[in-house]
Structure formats: C-alpha cells, structure tokens
N, C-alpha and C positions, 0 to 999 in steps of 0.2 A: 327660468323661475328665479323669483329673487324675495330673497327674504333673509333677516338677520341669525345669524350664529354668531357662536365664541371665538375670536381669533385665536387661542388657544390653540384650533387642530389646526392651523397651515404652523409649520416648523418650519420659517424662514432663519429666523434670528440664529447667529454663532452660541452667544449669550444665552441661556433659557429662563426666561423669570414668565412669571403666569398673574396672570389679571382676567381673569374668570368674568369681571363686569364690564371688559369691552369687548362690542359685537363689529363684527364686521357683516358687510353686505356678500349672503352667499355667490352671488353670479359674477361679480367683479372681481372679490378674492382668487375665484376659483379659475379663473382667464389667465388673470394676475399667474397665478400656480404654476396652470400649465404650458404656461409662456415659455418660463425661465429651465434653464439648463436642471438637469435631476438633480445637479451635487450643488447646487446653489445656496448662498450663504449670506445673509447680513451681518454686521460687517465681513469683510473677506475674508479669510482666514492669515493673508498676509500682512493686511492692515491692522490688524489687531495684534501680531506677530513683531512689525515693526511699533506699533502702539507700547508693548511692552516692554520691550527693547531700551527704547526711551525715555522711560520710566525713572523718575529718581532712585 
C-alpha cells in the first residue's frame, strides 16, 4: 500500500530538525527503513565527528 505520511516518523537524520509539511511516500520510506542497519544514521556519526573537528 502506498500513500503519503510525515517524514517526521522515519529517525534517519544524526541532526533532528522537523518539517511536519513534508510527506513522504509510505511504501518506499518504509523499504528504504528496513533496508538499512538498526543503528543507522545520516550523516555518520564520524563524519560529523571529523566535521566538527575542523571547524574554525
């Protein structure tokens, strides 16, 4: 079944900012989801790690 939701509920992002007025396509998300490893993260936790690192 496919139909749109709030990206909101998939917790990919490291970062958490919320935009309540973009939908994502439930059945692609939700593939998308169960794809990836449980502890998965955008960006990675090391890349953001060395991100701030290098920081001014």
């Amino acid at each position: 079944m496919t139909f749109p939701i709030v990206g909101d509920l998939y917790n990919l992002f490291e970062i958490q900012q919320s935009h309540p007025e973009l939908e994502v396509d439930y059945a692609i998300w939700n593939r998308i989801n169960t794809s990836l490893p449980e502890d998965y993260k955008l960006p990675d936790a090391d890349i953001l790690e060395r991100l701030k690192q290098s920081a001014p």
